[in-house]
N, C-alpha and C positions, 0 to 999 in steps of 0.2 A: 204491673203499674197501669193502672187505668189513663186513659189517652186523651184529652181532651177534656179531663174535669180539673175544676178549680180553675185559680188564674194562675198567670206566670208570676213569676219572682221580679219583685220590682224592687227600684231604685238604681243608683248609679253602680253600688259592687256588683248586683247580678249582672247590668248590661256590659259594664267592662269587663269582667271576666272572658265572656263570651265573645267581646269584639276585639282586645286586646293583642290575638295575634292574626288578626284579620290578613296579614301580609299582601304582598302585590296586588296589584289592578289586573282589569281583564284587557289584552291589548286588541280584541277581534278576531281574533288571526282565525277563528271557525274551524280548530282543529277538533275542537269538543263534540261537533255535528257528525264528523265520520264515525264514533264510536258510541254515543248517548242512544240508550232502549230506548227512551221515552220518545224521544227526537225521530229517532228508527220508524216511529208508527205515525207518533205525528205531524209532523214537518211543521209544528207551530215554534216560533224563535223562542216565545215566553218559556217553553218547555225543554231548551238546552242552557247550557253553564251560561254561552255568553247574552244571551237574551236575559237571562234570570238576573244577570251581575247587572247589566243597565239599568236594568227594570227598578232594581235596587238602589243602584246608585240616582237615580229619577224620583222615588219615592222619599229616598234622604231631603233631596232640596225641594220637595213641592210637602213634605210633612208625612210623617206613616199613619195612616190610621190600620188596628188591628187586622180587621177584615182583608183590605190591602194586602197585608205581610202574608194571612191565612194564605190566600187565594195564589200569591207571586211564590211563594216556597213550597207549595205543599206539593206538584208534581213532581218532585223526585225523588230516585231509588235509596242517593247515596250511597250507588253505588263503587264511587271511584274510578272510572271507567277515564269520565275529561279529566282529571287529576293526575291519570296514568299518560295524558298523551298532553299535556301543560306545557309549552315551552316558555311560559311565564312563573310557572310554579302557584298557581292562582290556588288558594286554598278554597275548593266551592262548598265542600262538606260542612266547614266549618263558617262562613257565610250565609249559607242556606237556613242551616238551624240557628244561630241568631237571627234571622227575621223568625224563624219559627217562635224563639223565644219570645219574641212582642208580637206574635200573632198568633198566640196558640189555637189551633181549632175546636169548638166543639159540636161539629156537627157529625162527627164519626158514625155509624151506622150501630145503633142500640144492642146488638146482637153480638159486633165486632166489637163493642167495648166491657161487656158483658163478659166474654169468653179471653178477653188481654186480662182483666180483673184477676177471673178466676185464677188464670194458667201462670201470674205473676206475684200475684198476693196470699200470702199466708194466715188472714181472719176469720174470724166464724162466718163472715158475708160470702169471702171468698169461697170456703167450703160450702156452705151452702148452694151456692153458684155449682160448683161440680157437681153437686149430688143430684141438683137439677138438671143440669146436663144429661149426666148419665141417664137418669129415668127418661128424657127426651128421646135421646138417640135410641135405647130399648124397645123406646114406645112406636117410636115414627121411622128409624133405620135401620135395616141389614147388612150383614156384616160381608166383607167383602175377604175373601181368599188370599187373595194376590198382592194385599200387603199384609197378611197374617195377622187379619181381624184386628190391625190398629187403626182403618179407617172404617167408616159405616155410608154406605150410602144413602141417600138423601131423597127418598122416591116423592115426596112432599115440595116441590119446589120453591114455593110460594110463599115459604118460612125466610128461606133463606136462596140466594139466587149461585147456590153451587150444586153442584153433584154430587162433593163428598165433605163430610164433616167429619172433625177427630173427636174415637173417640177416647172420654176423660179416663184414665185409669183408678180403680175403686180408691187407692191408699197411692199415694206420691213415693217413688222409688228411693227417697230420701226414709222414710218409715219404713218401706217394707223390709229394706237392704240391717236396717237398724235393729229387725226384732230376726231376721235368718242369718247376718254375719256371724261367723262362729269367730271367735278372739283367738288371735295368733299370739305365740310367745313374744314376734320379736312387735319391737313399735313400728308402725306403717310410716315409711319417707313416702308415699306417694298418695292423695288424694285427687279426688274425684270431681269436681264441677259439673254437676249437672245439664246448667239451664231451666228453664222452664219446661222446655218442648221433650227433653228428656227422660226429666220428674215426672211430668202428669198425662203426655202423650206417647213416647216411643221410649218405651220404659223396655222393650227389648233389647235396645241398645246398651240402654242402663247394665241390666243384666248380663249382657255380653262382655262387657269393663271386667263385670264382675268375674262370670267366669273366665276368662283370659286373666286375668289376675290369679286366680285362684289355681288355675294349670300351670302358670309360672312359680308359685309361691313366690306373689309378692304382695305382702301386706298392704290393705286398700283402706284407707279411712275416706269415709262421708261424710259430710260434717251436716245433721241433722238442719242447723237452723241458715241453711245457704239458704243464698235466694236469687232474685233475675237478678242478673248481668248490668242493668240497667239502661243498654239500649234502647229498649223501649221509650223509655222518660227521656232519654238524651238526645232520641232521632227526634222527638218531637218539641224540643226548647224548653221539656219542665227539667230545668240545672238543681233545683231544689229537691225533687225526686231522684234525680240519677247519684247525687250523691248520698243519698238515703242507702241506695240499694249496695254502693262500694261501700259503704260506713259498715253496713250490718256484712257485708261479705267478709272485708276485713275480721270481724269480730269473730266469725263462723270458723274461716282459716288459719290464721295465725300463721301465715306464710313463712315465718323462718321456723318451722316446724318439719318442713318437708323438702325435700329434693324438686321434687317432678310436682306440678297438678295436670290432672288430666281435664282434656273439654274435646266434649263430641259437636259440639256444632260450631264451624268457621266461625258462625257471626259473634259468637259470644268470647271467643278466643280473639279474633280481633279485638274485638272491643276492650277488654280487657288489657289486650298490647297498648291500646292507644288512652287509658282511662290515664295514667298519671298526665302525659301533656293536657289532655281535658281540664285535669282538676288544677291543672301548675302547681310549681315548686311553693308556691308561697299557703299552700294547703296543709295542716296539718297531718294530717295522714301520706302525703306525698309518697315520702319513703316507703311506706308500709306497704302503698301501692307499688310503688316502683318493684317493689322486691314481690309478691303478686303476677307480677306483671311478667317478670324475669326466670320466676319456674312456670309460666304457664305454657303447656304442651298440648298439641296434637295428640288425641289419641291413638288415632290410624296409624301416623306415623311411631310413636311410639312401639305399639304391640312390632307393626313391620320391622324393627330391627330387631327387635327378640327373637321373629322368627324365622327373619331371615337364614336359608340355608339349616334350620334346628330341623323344620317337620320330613326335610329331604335325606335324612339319618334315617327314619322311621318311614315304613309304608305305609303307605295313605291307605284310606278305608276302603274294601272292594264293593263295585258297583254304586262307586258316585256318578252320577251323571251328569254329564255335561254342559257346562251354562254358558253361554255367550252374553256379556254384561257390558253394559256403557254404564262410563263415569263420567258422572257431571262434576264438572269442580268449580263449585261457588265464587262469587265474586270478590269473596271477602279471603279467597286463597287466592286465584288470581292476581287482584291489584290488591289485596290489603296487605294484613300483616299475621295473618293465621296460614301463608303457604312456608312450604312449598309440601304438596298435595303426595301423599307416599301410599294411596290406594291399590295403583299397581303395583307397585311394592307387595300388598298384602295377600294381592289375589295371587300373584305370581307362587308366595306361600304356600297356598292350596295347593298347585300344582297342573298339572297338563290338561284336569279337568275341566278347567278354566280359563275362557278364551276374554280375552277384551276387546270389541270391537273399534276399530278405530274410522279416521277419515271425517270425522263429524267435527266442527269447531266449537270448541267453547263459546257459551253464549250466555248470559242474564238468563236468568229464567220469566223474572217479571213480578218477583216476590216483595220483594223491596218492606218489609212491616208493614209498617201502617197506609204503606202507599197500596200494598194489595187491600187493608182494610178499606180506602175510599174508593182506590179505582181500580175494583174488582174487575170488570171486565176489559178496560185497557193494561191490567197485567197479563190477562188470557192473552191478547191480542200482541202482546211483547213474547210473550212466552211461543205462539201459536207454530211460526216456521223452523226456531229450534225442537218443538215438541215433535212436530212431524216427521222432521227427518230425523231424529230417535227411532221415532215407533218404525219407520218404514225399513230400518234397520233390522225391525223384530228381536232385540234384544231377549234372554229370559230373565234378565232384570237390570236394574237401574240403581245404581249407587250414587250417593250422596254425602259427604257429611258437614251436610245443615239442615236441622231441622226446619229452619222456613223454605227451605227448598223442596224439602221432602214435601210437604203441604202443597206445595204450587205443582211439581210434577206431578203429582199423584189427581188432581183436580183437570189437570191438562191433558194427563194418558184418557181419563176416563171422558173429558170433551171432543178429543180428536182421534183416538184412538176408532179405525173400524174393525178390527180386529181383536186378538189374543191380546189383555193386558198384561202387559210383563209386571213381576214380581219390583215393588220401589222398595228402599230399603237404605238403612246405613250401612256401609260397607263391613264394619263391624259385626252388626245381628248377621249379615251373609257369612260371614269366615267362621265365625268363633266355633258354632257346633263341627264343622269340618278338622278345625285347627285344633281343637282340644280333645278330638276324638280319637281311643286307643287302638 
């Protein structure tokens, strides 16, 4: 879903929708300051809950104008973080993106909305977009090891102000999965949710579903015409876009068709948990969401109960080597509603090979969407003391599962990193060739 084009949805139903369950006030109390990344870096008030909510409530009685709303909402993660420590129960999340909704931004960085396009839209523009891509990253990037040649470095800098770029995969893991599925006798209870980042970036992941499905024998449907999540359009107040994306997902699923869905990246499983209070009862689709909503699962944790205690029946494969791995766990397992986080769980599967380093705190990474699309280097700079004391761990790889996470770490190891880059990865591509292997 492209970020910043067109306008927002007017009139009175889009704005009430949006501000209808606005709930309590903000009473200062400054609890939102000990835990806010943004606040963390910059000790400006405009840039935590309670600064943002005056700021807001100022602009109500002196009149909004767009630019205003742009400029007063647009530094944050959303990540839930003041939400999680609220002794007023101040809903900021939902506050935040209605000013976003009457101050949509369009001044997004032409590259950053370029590459949301592609990696969310399914049109011949959007394709076209990828195919550009690709020939770009061929042309101008090298492929990097250490996340097995899903990112490309970026020796060019001057294009773009990272280190690493993703790259696009030739055919979306919705297609690919479509023409190698071999058809099982029984009908599949359990489907797949992509994402975006999954589909067209870390399609090893994808794969991974696949094969752990296929070692379990359990029939896996993908439903060809899924699409984004609709995060994207909802973090940034187009309400008219986000329910596009649930309309056609709805269509794609048919959610009382299956038991389980599976989703590899917290944020979109979140989201997803939280789409029916979005859209309210009084939406058509409501239920359809709700029930959606209700088989939507973690895949991590998922597979981990299956294998729990199965692969320790069977001897592990000789001459696995030894990994010492930190797990980041996303904010959207943390304080949303995509935990609770079963990656040790998974690793622990693998077996004795397997160590997980601990002692390090969970932290933001600094990915936040579209907040890393504007404020690409104040993400670094969120991310920078958590990224450190990873690397100086020396980890031999870095689990994740969220794909905007995996993005942000992976641009962080290669900024801060003076040494060995450990292998990033979803936790899944890490286990599955171990866990399926005879």
């Amino acid at each position: 879903m492209e970020q910043g084009s067109g306008k927002p949805e007017e009139g009175p139903a889009a704005s009430s929708v949006l501000r209808k369950a606005a709930g309590p006030a903000c009473v200062r109390c400054g609890q939102c300051m000990s835990v806010c990344p943004v606040y963390g870096v910059t000790r400006e008030e405009t840039d935590v809950a309670r600064g943002r909510m005056e700021l807001f409530r100022l602009l109500d009685q002196k009149g909004i104008s767009p630019e205003s709303l742009a400029q007063a909402s647009s530094r944050c993660l959303l990540c839930g973080a003041c939400e999680s420590v609220c002794a007023a129960g101040v809903r900021v999340r939902e506050k935040t993106v209605e000013a976003r909704s009457r101050g949509v931004r369009t001044d997004y960085p032409a590259a950053e909305k370029m590459a949301l396009a592609a990696l969310t839209r399914d049109s011949e523009a959007a394709r076209g977009i990828r195919r550009a891509g690709r020939l770009f990253t061929a042309l101008f990037a090298g492929e990097i090891e250490q996340t097995s040649g899903l990112y490309l470095r970026f020796p060019a800098s001057f294009f773009l102000n990272r280190k690493v770029v993703p790259r696009i995969a030739a055919r979306p893991f919705t297609e690919s999965f479509a023409r190698r599925a071999q058809a099982k006798s029984e009908t599949p209870r359990v489907a797949f949710f992509t994402g975006c980042g999954a589909n067209h970036i870390f399609t090893d992941t994808s794969w991974a579903v696949a094969r752990l499905s296929n070692f379990l024998d359990i029939p896996l449907a993908v439903p060809k015409n899924q699409g984004c999540c609709g995060l994207a359009a909802y973090s940034t107040g187009r309400r008219d876009l986000f329910l596009s994306c649930v309309e056609k997902n709805l269509a794609a699923f048919h959610p009382e068709r299956y038991d389980t869905i599976l989703f590899v990246c917290a944020s979109c499983l979140d989201h997803v948990r939280r789409t029916p209070e979005l859209m309210g009862k009084s939406h058509p689709l409501y239920e359809k969401s709700l029930l959606l909503a209700e088989k939507a699962a973690d895949a991590t944790s998922f597979f981990a109960q299956r294998f729990d205690g199965a692969l320790r029946r069977e001897p592990l494969p000789t001459g696995v080597a030894s990994l010492r791995v930190h797990i980041h766990e996303p904010c959207h397992t943390r304080l949303g509603k995509a935990g609770p986080d079963h990656t040790r769980s998974l690793l622990a599967a693998m077996g004795p090979s397997v160590s997980v380093i601990s002692g390090i705190e969970p932290s933001c990474c600094g990915h936040g969407g579209s907040f890393n699309a504007c404020f690409g280097e104040l993400s670094l700079e969120i991310a920078e003391p958590y990224a450190r004391e990873i690397l100086e761990a020396a980890p031999d790889a870095i689990v994740t599962g969220c794909t905007g996470c995996l993005l942000q770490l992976t641009e962080a190891a290669f900024r801060f990193s003076e040494s060995k880059i450990p292998r990033i990865t979803h936790p899944l591509a890490l286990a599955a060739p171990l866990l399926t292997a005879k």
